[in-house]
C-alpha positions in Angstrom: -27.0 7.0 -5.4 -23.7 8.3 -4.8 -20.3 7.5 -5.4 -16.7 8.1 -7.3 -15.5 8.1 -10.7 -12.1 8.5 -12.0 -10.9 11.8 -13.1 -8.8 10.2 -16.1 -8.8 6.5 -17.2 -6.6 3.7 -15.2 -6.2 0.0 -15.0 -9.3 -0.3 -13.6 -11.8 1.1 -16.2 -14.6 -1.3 -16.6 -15.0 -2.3 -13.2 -17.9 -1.3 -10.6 -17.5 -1.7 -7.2 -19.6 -1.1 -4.4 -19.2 0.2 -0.9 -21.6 -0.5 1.8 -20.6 1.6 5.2 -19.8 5.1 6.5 -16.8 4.3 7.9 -13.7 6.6 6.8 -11.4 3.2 5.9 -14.5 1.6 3.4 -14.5 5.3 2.1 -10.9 5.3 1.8 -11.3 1.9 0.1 -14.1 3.7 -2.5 -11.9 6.6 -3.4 -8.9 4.3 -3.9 -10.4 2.0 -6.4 -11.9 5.3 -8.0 -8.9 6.8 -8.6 -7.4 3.9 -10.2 -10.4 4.0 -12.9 -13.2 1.8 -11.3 -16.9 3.2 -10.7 -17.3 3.2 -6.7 -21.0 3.0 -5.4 -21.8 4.0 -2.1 -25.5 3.1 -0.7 -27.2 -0.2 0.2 -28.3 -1.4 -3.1 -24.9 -0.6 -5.1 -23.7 -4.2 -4.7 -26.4 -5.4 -7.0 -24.9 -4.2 -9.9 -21.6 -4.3 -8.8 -18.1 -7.1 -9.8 -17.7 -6.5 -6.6 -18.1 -5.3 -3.0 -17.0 -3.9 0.4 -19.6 -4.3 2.8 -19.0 -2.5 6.3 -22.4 -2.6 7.2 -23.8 -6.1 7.0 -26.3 -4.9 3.4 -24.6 -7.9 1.9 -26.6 -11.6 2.1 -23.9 -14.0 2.5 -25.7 -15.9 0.0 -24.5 -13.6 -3.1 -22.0 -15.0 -6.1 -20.2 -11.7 -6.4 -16.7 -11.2 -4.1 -17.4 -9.6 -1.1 -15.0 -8.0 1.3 -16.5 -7.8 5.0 -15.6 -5.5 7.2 -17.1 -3.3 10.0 -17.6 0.2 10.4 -15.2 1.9 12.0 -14.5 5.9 12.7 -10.8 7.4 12.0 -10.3 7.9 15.6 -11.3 4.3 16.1 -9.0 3.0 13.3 -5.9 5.5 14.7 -6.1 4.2 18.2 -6.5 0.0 17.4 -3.3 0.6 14.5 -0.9 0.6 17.5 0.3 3.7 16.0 -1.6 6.2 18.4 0.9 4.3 20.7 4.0 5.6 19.4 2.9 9.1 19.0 4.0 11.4 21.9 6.3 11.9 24.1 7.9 9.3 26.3 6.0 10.5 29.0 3.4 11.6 27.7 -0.1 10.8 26.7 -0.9 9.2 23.1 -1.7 11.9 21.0 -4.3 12.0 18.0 -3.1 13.0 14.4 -3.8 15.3 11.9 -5.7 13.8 8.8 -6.6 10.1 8.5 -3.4 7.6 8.4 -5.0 4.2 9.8 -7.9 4.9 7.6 -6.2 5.3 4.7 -4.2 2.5 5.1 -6.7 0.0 5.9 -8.5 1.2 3.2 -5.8 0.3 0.7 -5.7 -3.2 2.1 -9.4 -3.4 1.5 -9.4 -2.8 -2.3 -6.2 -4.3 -2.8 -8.2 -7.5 -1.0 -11.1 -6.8 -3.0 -9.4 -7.0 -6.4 -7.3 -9.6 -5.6 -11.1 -11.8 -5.0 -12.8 -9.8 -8.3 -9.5 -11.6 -10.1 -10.5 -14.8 -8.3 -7.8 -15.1 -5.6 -9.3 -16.1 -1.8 -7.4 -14.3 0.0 -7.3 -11.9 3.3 -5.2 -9.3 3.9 -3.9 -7.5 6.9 -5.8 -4.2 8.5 -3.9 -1.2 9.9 -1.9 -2.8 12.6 0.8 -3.3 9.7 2.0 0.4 10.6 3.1 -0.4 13.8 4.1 -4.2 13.2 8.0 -2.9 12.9 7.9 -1.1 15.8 5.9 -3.9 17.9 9.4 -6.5 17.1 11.4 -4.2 17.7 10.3 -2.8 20.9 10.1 0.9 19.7 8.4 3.5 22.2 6.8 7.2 21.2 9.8 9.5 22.2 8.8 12.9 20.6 10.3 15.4 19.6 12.5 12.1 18.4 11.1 9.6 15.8 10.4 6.1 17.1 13.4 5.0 16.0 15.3 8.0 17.2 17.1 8.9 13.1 14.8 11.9 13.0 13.7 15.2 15.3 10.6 17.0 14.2 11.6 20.6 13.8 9.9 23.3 16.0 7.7 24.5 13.4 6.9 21.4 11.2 5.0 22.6 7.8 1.7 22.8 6.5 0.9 20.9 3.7 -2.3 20.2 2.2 -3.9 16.8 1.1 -2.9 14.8 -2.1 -3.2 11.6 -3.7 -0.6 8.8 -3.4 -0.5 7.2 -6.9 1.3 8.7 -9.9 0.5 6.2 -12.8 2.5 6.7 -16.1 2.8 10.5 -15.4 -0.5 11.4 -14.0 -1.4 11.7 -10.8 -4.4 9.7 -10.1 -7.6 11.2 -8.6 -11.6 10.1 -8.0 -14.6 12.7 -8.4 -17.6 12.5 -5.8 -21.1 12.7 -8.1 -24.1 12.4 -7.6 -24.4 8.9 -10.1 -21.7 7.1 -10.9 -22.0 6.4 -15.1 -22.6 3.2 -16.4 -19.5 1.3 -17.6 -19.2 -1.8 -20.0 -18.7 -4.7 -18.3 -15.3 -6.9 -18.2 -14.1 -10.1 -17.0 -11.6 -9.7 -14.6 -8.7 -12.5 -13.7 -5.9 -12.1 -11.8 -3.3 -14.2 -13.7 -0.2 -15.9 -12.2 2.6 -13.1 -11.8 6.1 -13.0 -11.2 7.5 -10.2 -8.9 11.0 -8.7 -8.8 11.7 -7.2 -6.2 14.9 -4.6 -5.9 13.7 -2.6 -2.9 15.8 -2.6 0.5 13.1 -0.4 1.8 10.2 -1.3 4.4 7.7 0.0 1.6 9.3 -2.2 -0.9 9.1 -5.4 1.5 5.9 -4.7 2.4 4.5 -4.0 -1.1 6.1 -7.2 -1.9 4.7 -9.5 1.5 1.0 -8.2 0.3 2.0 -9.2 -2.9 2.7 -12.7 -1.6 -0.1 -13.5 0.6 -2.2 -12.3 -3.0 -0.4 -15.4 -4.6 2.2 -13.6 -6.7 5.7 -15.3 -6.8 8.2 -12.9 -5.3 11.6 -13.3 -6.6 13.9 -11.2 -3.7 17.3 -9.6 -5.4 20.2 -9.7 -3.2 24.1 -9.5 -3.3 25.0 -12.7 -0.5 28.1 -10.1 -0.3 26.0 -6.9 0.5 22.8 -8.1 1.6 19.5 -5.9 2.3 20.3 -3.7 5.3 16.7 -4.7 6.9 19.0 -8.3 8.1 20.3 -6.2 10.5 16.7 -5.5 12.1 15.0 -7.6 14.0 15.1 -11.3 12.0 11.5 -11.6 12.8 10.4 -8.5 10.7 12.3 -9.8 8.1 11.2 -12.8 8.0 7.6 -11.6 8.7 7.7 -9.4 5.0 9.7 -12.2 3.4 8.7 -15.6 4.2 7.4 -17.6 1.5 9.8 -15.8 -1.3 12.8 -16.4 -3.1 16.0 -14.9 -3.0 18.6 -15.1 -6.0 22.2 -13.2 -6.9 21.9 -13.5 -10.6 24.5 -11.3 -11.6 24.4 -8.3 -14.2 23.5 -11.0 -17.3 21.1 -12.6 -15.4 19.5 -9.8 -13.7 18.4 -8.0 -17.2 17.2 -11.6 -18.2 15.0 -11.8 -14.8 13.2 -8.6 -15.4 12.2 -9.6 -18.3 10.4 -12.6 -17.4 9.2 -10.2 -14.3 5.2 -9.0 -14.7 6.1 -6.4 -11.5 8.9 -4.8 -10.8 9.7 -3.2 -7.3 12.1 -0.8 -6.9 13.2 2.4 -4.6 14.7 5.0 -5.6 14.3 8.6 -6.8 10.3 9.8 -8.3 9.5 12.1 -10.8 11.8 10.3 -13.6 8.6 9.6 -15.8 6.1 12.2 -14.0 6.0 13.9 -17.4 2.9 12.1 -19.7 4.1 12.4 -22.9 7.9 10.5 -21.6 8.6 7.0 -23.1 7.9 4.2 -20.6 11.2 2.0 -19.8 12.0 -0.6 -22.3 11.0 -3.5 -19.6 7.3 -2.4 -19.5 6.8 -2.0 -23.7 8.4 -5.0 -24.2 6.7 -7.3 -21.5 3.1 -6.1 -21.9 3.4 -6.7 -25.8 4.8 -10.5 -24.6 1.9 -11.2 -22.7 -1.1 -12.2 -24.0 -3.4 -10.8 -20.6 -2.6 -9.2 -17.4 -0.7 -6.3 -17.2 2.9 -5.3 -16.4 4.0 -2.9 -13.5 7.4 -1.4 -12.6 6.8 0.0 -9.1 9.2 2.7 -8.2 8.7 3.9 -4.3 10.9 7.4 -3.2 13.4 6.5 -0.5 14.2 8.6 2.2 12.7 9.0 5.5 9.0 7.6 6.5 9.6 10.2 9.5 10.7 12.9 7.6 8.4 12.9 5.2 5.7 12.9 7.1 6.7 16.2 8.5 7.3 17.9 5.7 3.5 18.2 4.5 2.6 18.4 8.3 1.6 15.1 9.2 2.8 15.8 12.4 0.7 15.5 15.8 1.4 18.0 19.0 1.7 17.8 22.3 -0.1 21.1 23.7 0.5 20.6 27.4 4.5 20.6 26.5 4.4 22.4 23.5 6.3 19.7 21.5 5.8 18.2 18.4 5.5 14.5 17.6 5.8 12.1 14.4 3.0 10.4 13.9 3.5 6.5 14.2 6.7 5.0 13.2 7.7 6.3 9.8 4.5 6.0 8.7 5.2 7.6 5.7 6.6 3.9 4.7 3.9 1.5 5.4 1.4 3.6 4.0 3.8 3.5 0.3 3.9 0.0 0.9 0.2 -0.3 0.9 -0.8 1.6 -1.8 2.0 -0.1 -4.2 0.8 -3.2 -3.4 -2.6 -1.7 -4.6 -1.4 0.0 -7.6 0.5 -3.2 -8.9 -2.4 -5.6 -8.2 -4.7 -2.8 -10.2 -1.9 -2.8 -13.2 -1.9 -6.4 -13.1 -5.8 -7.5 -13.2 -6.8 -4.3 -15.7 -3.6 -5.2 -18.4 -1.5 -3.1 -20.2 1.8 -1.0 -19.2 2.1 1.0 -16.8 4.5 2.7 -14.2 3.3 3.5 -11.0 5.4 6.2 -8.8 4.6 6.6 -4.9 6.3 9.6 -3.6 6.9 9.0 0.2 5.6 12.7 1.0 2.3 12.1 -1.2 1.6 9.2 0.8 1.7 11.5 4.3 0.1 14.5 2.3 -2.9 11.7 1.2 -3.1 11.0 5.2 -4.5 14.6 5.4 -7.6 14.4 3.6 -10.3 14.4 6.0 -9.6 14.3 10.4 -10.3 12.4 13.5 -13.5 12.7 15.3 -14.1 15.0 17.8 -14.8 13.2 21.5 -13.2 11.4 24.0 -10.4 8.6 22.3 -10.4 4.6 22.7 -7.8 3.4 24.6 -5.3 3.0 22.2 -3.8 -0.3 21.2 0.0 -1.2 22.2 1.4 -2.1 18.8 1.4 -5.8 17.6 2.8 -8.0 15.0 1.5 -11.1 13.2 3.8 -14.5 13.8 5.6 -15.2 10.2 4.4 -17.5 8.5 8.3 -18.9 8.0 12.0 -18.3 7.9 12.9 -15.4 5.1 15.6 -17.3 2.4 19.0 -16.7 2.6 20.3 -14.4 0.2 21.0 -15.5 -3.2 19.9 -19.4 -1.6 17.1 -19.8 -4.5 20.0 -18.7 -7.3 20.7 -21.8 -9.4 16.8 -23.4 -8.9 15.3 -19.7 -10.8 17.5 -19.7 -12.9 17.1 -23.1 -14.2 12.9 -22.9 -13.8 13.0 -19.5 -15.4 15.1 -20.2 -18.3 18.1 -17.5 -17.7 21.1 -19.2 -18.7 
C-alpha cells in the first residue's frame, strides 16, 4: 500500500487518512494533509484503518462510522476546464488555452482536506470545488484578454520565467513537504475535535476573504476588522463578491486598545502582508500565539500571514503562465489565480493548526502557491469544453463596517 508521510512533524501528526481515487485533485488532497503531518493512504482498503477518508472512487460503503468526503474522479484537464478558469485564459479572441502544472487540481484538493478535517473534528460541513477561482471574475463580468490579466492591472512579459514546483505552506519556519513510500508507518492514534474558534480577520485581500468565507461555512466565528472611515478596498468591487466571502461575519472598529484586546481572545489570526518575517526556525513566534495557545486548554492557535501583491503577477514569475502558439502571445492563467489558491490553502493550514493544537504561524507566499500549481501537467488529448465561469448566490448581505462594534465588544469582554 502506498501513500505520503510528512517530511517533518505538523499539526496533524497522529492522524491517518485515506484516499480512494486516481484523480489529480484526491491526490492533491493526499499530499496536502501529508505535508501538514498526517499519514495519507492511497488504495481501496486504506479507509479501514483510517480517522478518515476521501473517497473518489465509490470503495467506501455508505454504511461506515468514519467521515467520509465523496467525490469523483476527475483528470487535471477535466478539473482546469469545469473551474471557469480555462475560460479566462487566452486571448480575447482567441481559444481557451490549457495551463502549465495543475491549478484547479490543487485547489480542489485543498478544499477536500480542508472539508475532510473540518468532519474528522466533527463539523458537517461541505465546501466549495474549484469554481471558487473564477467566482470573482464570474460577478464581475471579467473576459480572457491576454497578453493583459483579466482584470487588465497586469501584462505578462514576453518571456515569462521558469520556475520550478514548490509547496504552498511555510509553518513556523519550515516549509512543509509529504514523502511518497512504499508504506505509510503506523501512527498512535488521537482524538480529533474541532473546537469553537474565533477568527480575526485583518486582510483586505481576496485570499484573506476567502481564507476567512471557508472558515465560515467550517463554523468558525469571523470577526471582520474595519475602519467605517477607510473601509476594505474590495467594497468598491462588485457588492455581490463581497458579500459572497463575507456574509454571515461580523465587522467591528475597535480602535488601537480594543484591537490588541481582540486578538487576544482571537484562536486565528488573518493577515496580509509581507512573508519571510519568521521563515527562520529557530525565530521567537509573536507574543499573540505563545500567549493564547498557553490560554487554551485544547485546540490550537494560528496567525495566518498571506503575501500581498499580485495574484497575476505572481503567477508569472515562476512561470505559471499559459501560451498562445498560433499568436505567439502569452496568457495568465485564470484570474489572479495566484490568490484564490492562498486563500485555499490558508483556510487549510488554519483548520489543520486548529484541530492538531499548539502554536503555530503559517506563511503562504503568493508565488509558492503558483510554483505548487506546477507540480505535475494536464493530460494530453483533446479538452472538455470549458466552463464559462460561475459564482455561488451569497448566502446574505456582508455587515457594514464597524456595524457589530459595541455587540463584540460587550460579548467578548473588551472594555
Amino acid at each position: 500500500m502506498t501513500g505520503w508521510s510528512p517530511e517533518s512533524g505538523g499539526p496533524l501528526r497522529g492522524l491517518r487518512v485515506a484516499v480512494c481515487g486516481s484523480g489529480a485533485a484526491v491526490r492533491h488532497a493526499g499530499r496536502l494533509l501529508a505535508s501538514l503531518g498526517a499519514v495519507a493512504e492511497t488504495g481501496e482498503d486504506g479507509w479501514r484503518e483510517a480517522d478518515g477518508v476521501i473517497d473518489a472512487s465509490g470503495a467506501v460503503p455508505s454504511t461506515v462510522d468514519i467521515p467520509v468526503v465523496r467525490t469523483v474522479d476527475t483528470t487535471a484537464l477535466e478539473d482546469w476546464a469545469s473551474s471557469g478558469a480555462m475560460m479566462l485564459t487566452g486571448r480575447r479572441d482567441g481559444p481557451p488555452l490549457r495551463c502549465p502544472g495543475q491549478p484547479a487540481s490543487l485547489g480542489w484538493g485543498a478544499l477536500l482536506a480542508t472539508e475532510l478535517l473540518a468532519r474528522v473534528g466533527g463539523r458537517a460541513v461541505m465546501l466549495p470545488g474549484p469554481r471558487v477561482l473564477a467566482e470573482r471574475a464570474a460577478l464581475a463580468g471579467l473576459h480572457r484578454n491576454a497578453p493583459c490579466s483579466a482584470d487588465g492591472r497586469f501584462v505578462v512579459p514576453a518571456a515569462p520565467a521558469q520556475g520550478e514546483p514548490d509547496w504552498p505552506i511555510v509553518l513556523n519556519g519550515l516549509v512543509r513537504r509529504a514523502l511518497s513510500v512504499e508504506r505509510p508507518g503506523l501512527v498512535p492514534r488521537r482524538h480529533w475535535h474541532f473546537p469553537a474558534t474565533v477568527v480575526v480577520d485583518l486582510t483586505s485581500c481576496w485570499a484573506g476573504a476567502l481564507c476567512g468565507h471557508l472558515l465560515t461555512l467550517v463554523g468558525a466565528r469571523v470577526i471582520k476588522v474595519e475602519d467605517p472611515a477607510r473601509p476594505d478596498p474590495a467594497r468598491s468591487g462588485p457588492p455581490e463578491f463581497f458579500d459572497l466571502l463575507h456574509a454571515g461575519q461580523e465587522s467591528v472598529s475597535p480602535g488601537e486598545r480594543g484591537l490588541d484586546r481582540l486578538l487576544r481572545k482571537a484562536d486565528i489570526v488573518l493577515e496580509d502582508g509581507e512573508v519571510g518575517v519568521w521563515s527562520a526556525p529557530d525565530v521567537a513566534l509573536p507574543d499573540w500565539a505563545e500567549d493564547n495557545a498557553g490560554r487554551r486548554g485544547t485546540g490550537g492557535a494560528c496567525w495566518v500571514r498571506i503575501g500581498g501583491g499580485s495574484g497575476d503577477e505572481a503567477a508569472a514569475a515562476v512561470g505559471l503562465v499559459a501560451f498562445d502558439a498560433e499568436a505567439g502571445v502569452p496568457a495568465p492563467c485564470g484570474d489572479a489565480i495566484a490568490e484564490p489558491l492562498a486563500g485555499v490553502h490558508a483556510a487549510l493550514a488554519a483548520v489543520a493548526c486548529r484541530l492538531g493544537g499548539g502554536r503555530w504561524v503559517a506563511e503562504l507566499p503568493l508565488r509558492a502557491q503558483a510554483a505548487a500549481a506546477l507540480m505535475g501537467s494536464l493530460e494530453l488529448g483533446p479538452a472538455p469544453s470549458p466552463a464559462p465561469p460561475v459564482a455561488r448566490r451569497p448566502a446574505g448581505r456582508a455587515p457594514e463596517p464597524g456595524a457589530d462594534t459595541a455587540r463584540v465588544v460587550r460579548e467578548l469582554g473588551l472594555e
